[in-house]
Steps between C-alpha positions, in 0.01 A plus 500: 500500500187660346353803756140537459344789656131684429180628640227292469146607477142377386299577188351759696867664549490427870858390686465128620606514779557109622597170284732335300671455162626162459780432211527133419781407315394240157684343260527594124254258296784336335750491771650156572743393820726240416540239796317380772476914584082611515422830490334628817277820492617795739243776618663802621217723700491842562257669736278816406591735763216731662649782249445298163862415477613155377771429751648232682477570847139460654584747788740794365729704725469844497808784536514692826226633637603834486692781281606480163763344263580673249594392148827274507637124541372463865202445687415492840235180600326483848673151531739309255409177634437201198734765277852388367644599182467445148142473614283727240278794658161638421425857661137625433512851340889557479590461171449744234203738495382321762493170378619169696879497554661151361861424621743319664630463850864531511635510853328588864609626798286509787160606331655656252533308137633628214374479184583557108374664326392810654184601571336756331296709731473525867390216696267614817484327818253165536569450084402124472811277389481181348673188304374532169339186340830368284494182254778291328551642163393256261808555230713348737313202612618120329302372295417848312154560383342555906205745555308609781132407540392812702216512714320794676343426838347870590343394887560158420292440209635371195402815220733414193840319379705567193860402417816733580827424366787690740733640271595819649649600831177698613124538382268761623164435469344778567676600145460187323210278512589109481303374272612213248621775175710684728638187718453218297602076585708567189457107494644436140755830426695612782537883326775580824707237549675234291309202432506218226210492300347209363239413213356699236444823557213692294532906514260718376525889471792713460803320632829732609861405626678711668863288483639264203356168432765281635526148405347344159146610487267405257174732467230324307131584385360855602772679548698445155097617360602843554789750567776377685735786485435554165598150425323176267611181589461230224643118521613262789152346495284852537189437319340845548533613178301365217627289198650203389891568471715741693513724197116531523491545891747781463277675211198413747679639822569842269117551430387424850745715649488820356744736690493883363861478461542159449724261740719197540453119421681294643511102358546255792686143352287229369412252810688240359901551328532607129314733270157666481314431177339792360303536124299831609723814430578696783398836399647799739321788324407869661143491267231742499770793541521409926884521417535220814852333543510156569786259616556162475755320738550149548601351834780231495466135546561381880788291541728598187791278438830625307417478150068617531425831390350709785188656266154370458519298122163586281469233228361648214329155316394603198707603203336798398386843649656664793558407888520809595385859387588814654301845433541749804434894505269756378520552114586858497510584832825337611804270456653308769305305726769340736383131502670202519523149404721311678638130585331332235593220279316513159495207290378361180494121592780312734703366233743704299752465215814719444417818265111520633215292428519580117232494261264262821293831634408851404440599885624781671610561821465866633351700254453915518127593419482823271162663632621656811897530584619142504747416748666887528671515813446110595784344677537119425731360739609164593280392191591194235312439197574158316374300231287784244511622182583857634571512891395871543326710199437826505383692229359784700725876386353648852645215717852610580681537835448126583812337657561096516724424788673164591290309263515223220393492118620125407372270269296676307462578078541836578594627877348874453342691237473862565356671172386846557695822585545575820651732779724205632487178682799307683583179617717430768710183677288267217550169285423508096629169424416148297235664292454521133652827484612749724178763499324728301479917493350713253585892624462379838785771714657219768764418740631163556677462838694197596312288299646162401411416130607120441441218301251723299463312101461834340599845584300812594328690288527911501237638249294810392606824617834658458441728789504187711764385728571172684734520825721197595647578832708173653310248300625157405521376154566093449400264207296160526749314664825351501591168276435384117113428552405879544771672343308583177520735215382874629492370911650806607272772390450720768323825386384590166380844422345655139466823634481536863828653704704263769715599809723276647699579826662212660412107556659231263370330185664155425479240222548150716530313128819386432345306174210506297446767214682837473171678627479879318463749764444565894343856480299587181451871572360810381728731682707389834666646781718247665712571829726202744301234325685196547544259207609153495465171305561131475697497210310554156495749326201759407445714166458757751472588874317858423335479197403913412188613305489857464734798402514658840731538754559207718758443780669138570697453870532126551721315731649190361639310836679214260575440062282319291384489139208731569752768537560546101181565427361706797310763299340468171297774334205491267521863399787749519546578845664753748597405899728420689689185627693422841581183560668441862746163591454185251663210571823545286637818511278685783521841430236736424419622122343815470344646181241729254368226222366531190391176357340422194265168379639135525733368639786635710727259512850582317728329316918537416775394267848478536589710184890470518793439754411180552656239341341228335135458511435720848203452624286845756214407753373638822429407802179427671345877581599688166233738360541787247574757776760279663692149564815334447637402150709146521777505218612148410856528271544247245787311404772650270651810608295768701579872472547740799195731388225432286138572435152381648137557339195548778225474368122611646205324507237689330724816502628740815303801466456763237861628465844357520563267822713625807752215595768475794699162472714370787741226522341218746799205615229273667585336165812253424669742284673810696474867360798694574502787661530730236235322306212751311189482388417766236121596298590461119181526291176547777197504358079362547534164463883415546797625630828424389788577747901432501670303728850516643712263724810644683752511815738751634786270389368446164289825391488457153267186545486159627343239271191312616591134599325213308170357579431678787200659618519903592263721675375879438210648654308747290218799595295624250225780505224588174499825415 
């Protein structure tokens, strides 16, 4: 129940002293009652008592006639008769600072009732005591929307009605004047209560929200005009914004909303499934020195299905120019700028071929302006950019500390060109794969993080400065494609570097080919460091796995989880160079081979002749992972008679070093013929490019020597180190 209480007086400030004040209860204006049910009006009236009190007793009590009660839970009434409890209470002048007490009646006893809460000052004898005038609250009357048409009858004439909407347990009003603003119908929002809303609603002024927008709103006309939380909205069917494409209503959104430090764009999807079409450039640029940072974030498509890509897709129609260019912060005044693009799909048309859309467009995807800072310390996340000539270009030396995370680079001529010295850039959790080549940097300081380069035609070039170094940390290296049709000449060209330094720690690199073309090299470099990279193949064989440019020191640690013919020829150098090699568990002998190199131009693998000992026409070979620094030598006798020692040449491709060899030779009997085991292996004439060394078969029984047996094939490993 709502408890109306007050003092009612004339314009003259006089106390009325007799009337009414009728409250009849209406419907809202579109309230319906389903049924046969009509809705009947109720009038609830309430007497003005000879004090000015609204109340609901015509003739109040009064407490006893004599002393006083003092401040408390009781009072004392000359007679309790017509009182019971629960009943509410109205005492003229006993509440606080001498205003009209307001409570309820809890219990009685006798003439006695008490009451909660308290009263707040003393309440003399003869105090007047009433039923205060009390309506149904209209929140919790069916069907919602109710108000109360109010009319004042001061000494039964009719002087005004208004509207009063009982929302709260109690309205004084002496304190608050009913008039419509403060009490309002509230016919079409019930601002209290829950209701369902219907229609269109227009707002105008400043709109706030205290709590989340729950459900699937969709805001539309004035408010996406200005600021909403810093935030554009452009797409789904908005046509605030000016211009023909999306492209242009982005550029047009920019100019009419000019934050001071910029703000966030967010692209709603296209009304109907598929791709926007855009041929105005997106331009995100700071201009006029403002240094503002803007973002651009897409919103997913409703209703994905396995397979869709949950980013907004920009089609880029013609095949020229640039979808999309970015110039944030202050030239001279500041680098990083901390926006974002995110959960986009960029492309250059809908149809693609493998190795990018070749010589069919000149267009650009992301491009780095060069007036202000470019895209230094952008994040592009959730981003993939399809279909161009160059997916992302940036030119710009002062945009560095931009990071690509969980994004794609596919299909493209060339995935990324990054041509100006910088501070660093990195790209995280990504794809690099079926483009022309595998990406372009010219002194550009990076880090490559998990990134999965596959099915790239050509490698990655690593130009310009020699100060420059490229990080591969857990990346994934893997040609076209397995199978005859892709396994070309060259398909397994990973990295190729004139002059720029490469670090590799961990990940894999793999040649799927099993036929096609002995391709030349997987890693044309300038100067490496290499640690628990993982190499494997499909079975042919390469001119060279690391293929080494320059005269400094390098370092090699591969892992080589099972044999094949890529093993002979795992590093090839192009000048004389220094390093060192581990190699850790190939497939047929797994042990780990540990080494200083020196290695000279061409090519490394060696070659061996039977000199003497074995028979008639012997034959030497070696199995499938011999180098110059180690392997296994096969000795094949001949017929005739074969002696129990003899000779073998070793000879080194291109030379070992600068000085005579080092060579340890061990008898291996994974072969047919047996060693004994007094069998030695003995350096007779070492030297650059050959080695000769003496061979000797015996047993405890027969020390002296044990002839070689006929045409059978005999094993010794070998370990050489340039010096």
């Amino acid at each position: 129940m709502t408890t109306v209480t007050g003092l009612l007086e004339d314009v003259t400030q006089a106390t009325v002293t007799s009337g009414k004040v009728t409250f009849t209860l209406t419907p809202s204006l579109d309230s319906t009652i389903s049924g046969f049910a009509r809705f009947s009006s109720q009038t609830v009236t309430c007497p003005i008592a000879a004090t000015g009190n609204i109340v609901s007793l015509a003739n109040p009590n009064t407490t006893t006639t004599s002393g006083t009660t003092s401040p408390g839970t009781s009072v004392v009434l000359a007679s309790a008769a017509g009182w019971a409890p629960n009943q509410s209470i109205l005492i003229v002048g006993a509440g606080a600072a001498g205003a009209n007490y307001v409570g309820t009646v809890s219990g009685i006893a006798g003439t006695t009732l008490t009451i909660s809460p308290a009263t707040s000052t003393s309440v003399s004898g003869g105090a007047l005591v009433y039923d205060p005038c009390q309506v149904t609250m209209n929140t919790v009357l069916s069907p919602p929307g109710t108000f109360y048409r109010v009319d004042v009858w001061p000494y039964s004439v009719k002087t005004s009605s208004f509207t009063f909407y009982a929302v709260l347990s109690s309205y004084d009003w002496s304190t608050i004047v009913p008039t419509p603003t403060t009490s309002p119908a509230q016919n079409f929002v019930d601002i209290f209560s829950n209701q369902t809303i219907s229609g269109d609603k227009t707002w105008s002024g400043t709109q706030t929200f205290s709590g989340p927008l729950a459900g699937n709103p969709l805001f539309t006309g004035a408010p996406l005009a200005g600021q909403f939380n810093s935030a554009i909205y452009v797409g789904g069917g908005i046509t605030t914004w000016s211009g023909g494409d999306l492209g242009a209503q982005i550029n047009s959104a920019l100019t009419s909303f000019f934050l001071p430090s910029g703000g966030t764009i967010y692209i709603l999807p296209p009304p109907s499934a598929g791709c926007y079409a855009i041929s105005t450039s997106i331009t995100l640029v700071s201009g006029s020195g403002q240094g503002k940072a803007f973002s651009l974030k897409g919103f997913a498509p409703p209703n994905i299905t396995n397979g869709d890509v949950p980013q907004t897709c920009l089609n880029w129609t013609p095949t020229s120019g640039a979808l999309l260019t970015i110039d944030l912060g202050t030239a001279g005044s500041g680098h990083g700028t901390g926006a974002t693009v995110s959960d986009l799909l960029l492309t250059n048309g809908t149809t693609y071929t493998k190795g990018g859309p070749g010589g069919a467009t000149t267009a650009d995807g992301i491009v780095c302006g060069t007036n202000y800072y470019g895209v230094s310390g952008m994040e592009f996340r959730n981003v993939t950019v399809r279909g161009f000539d160059v997916g992302f270009l940036c030119p710009n030396p002062l945009s560095f500390n931009f990071a690509w995370y969980n994004f794609e680079l596919s299909l493209n001529n060339t995935p990324f060109s990054i041509t100006a010295q910088n501070e660093g850039f990195a790209m995280d959790n990504g794809y690099i794969g079926v483009n022309g080549n595998g990406g372009n940097l010219v002194s550009a300081n990076g880090t490559f993080n998990k990134v999965h380069f596959d099915s790239n035609l050509g490698a990655m070039t690593l130009s310009g400065s020699t100060s420059a170094i490229a990080h591969f940390t857990d990346d994934h290296f893997e040609n076209y494609n397995v199978g005859t049709n892709s396994c070309g000449t060259d398909s397994a060209e990973y990295l190729n570097s004139s002059s720029m330094s490469v670090s590799i720690v961990g990940g894999e690199a793999t040649d799927d080919c099993n036929t096609g073309s002995n391709q030349d090299w997987w890693f044309n470099v300038y100067g490496i460091s290499v640690a628990a990279l993982e190499i494997s193949g499909a079975g042919r064989t390469p001119t060279s796995v690391f293929s080494l440019n320059d005269g400094a020191n390098s370092s090699i640690k591969v892992n080589i989880p099972t044999a094949g013919n890529y093993l002979q020829n795992l590093i090839l150098p192009n000048t004389s160079i220094r390093g060192h090699l581990e190699i850790t568990g190939h497939g047929l002998n797994p042990r780990l081979v540990s080494s200083d190199f020196y290695l000279e131009p061409g090519a490394t693998i060696p070659s061996c002749a039977f000199t003497s000992g074995g028979g008639t026409s012997p034959s030497c070979a070696f199995d499938n992972s011999a180098s110059n620094s180690s392997g296994t030598i096969i000795l094949t006798t001949g017929s005739g008679s074969p002696g129990s020692s003899g000779t073998v040449t070793l000879t080194f491709g291109a030379g070992l070093g600068k000085n005579r060899a080092t060579c340890e030779f061990a008898g291996n009997n994974a072969g047919a013929g047996q060693w004994g085991g007094l069998a030695t292996f003995m350096n007779k004439t070492p030297g650059v490019s050959s080695t000769v060394f003496q061979w000797t078969n015996a047993t405890n029984a027969t020390p002296a020597g044990v002839a070689l047996s006929t045409a059978t094939a005999y094993w010794i490993d070998y370990f050489c180190v340039g010096k």
